[in-house]
C-alpha positions in Angstrom: 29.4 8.7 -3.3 30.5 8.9 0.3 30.0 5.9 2.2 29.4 5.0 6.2 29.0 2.1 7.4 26.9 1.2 10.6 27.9 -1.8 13.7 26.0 -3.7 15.5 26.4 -7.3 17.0 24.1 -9.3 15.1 23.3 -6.4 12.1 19.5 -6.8 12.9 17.9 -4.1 14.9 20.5 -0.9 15.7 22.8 -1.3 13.1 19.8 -1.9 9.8 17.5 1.1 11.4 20.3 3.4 11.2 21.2 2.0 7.5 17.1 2.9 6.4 16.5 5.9 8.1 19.9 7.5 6.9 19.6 6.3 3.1 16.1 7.6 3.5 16.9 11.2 4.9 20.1 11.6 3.0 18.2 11.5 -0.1 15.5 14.2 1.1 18.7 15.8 2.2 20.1 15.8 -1.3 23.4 14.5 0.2 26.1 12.1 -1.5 26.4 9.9 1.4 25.3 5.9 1.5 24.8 3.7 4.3 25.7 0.3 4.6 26.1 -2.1 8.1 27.0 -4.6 9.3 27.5 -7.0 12.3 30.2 -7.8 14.3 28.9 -10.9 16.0 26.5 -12.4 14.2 26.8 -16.0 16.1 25.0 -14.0 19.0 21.8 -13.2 16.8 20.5 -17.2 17.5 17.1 -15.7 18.4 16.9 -13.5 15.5 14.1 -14.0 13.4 13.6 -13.2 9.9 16.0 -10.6 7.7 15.1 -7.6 10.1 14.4 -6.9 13.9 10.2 -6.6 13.9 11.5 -3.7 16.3 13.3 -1.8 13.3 10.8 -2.4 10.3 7.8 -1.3 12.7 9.8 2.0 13.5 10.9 2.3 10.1 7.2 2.2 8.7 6.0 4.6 11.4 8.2 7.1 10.1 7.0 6.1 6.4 10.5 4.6 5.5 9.7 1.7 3.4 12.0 -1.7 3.3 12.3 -3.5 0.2 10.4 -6.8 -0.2 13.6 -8.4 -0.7 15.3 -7.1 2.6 18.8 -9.0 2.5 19.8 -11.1 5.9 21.9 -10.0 8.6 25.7 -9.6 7.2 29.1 -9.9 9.3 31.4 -7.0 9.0 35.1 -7.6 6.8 38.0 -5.8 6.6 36.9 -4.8 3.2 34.0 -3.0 4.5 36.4 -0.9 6.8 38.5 -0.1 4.0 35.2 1.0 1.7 33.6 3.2 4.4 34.5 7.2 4.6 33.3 6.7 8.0 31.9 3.7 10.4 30.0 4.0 13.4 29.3 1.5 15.9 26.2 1.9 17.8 27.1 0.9 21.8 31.0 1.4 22.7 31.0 -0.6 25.6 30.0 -3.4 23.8 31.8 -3.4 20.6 34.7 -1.6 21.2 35.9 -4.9 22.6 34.4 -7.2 19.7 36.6 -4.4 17.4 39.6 -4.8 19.3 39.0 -8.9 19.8 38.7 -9.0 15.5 39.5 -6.2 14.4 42.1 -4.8 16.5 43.9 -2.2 13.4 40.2 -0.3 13.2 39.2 0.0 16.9 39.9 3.7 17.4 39.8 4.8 13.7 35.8 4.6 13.8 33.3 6.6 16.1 31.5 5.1 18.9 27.9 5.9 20.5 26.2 4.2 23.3 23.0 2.4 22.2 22.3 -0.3 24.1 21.0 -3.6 23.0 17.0 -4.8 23.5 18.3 -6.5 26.8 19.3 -3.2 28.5 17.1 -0.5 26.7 13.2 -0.3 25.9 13.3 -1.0 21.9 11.5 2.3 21.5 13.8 4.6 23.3 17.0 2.8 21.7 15.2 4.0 18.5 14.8 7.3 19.4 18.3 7.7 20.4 19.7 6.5 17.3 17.1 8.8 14.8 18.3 11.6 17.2 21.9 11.1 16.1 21.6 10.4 12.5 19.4 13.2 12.2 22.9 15.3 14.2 24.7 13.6 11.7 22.6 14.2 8.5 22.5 18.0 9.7 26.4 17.9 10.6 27.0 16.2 6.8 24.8 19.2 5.3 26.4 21.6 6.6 30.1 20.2 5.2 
């Protein structure tokens, strides 16, 4: 099984939507791929409430992707989770291509980067868009490999 491995900072909104709606269409897809993710700064997430962003489990259920009723807490990213991952994407280069290079500094340009911002610079609902539209390019571009 193929694994990739989704950034965020706080792993509780970008980073877990991407994680769901992958797993979910990569198994209609029939493909040997996994999601996992993780955050890179967690300490930032002091407002976070609660395992998930309401943001991502609302968008998730709209598209009829359900969560488990034992949906784990936000998790910081480790070098071992690097070293697991065929491939890791990180969700808003300008904002965590310097948390990569501030800890970890080996992976910064061995992983892909998109620009999703964050709740305090983009509408929740077109962040979410943005991000199904590329893992949706992505699930098509791992099909077709």
């Amino acid at each position: 099984m193929n694994k990739i491995l989704f950034l965020c900072t706080g792993n509780y909104y970008r980073s877990r939507f991407a994680e769901h709606l992958f797993n979910w269409l990569a198994i209609k897809q029939g493909l040997d791929w996994q999601a996992d993710s993780r955050g890179l700064a967690l300490e930032r997430g002091i407002n976070n409430v609660g395992a998930i962003s309401r943001h991502a489990s609302e968008a998730l259920a709209a598209r009829l992707v359900n969560l488990p009723d034992d949906e784990r807490f936000p998790q910081p990213a480790t070098e071992q989770d690097f070293q697991a991952a065929s491939r890791v994407i990180a969700l808003d280069e300008l904002e965590h291509r310097p948390l990569m290079n501030e800890r970890f500094p080996k992976w910064v340009d061995a992983i892909e980067y998109w620009l999703i911002h964050d709740i305090d610079k983009t509408l929740a609902i077109d962040a979410l868009a943005q991000i199904e539209h590329n893992v949706l390019q992505l699930i098509k571009q791992l099909a077709q490999s």
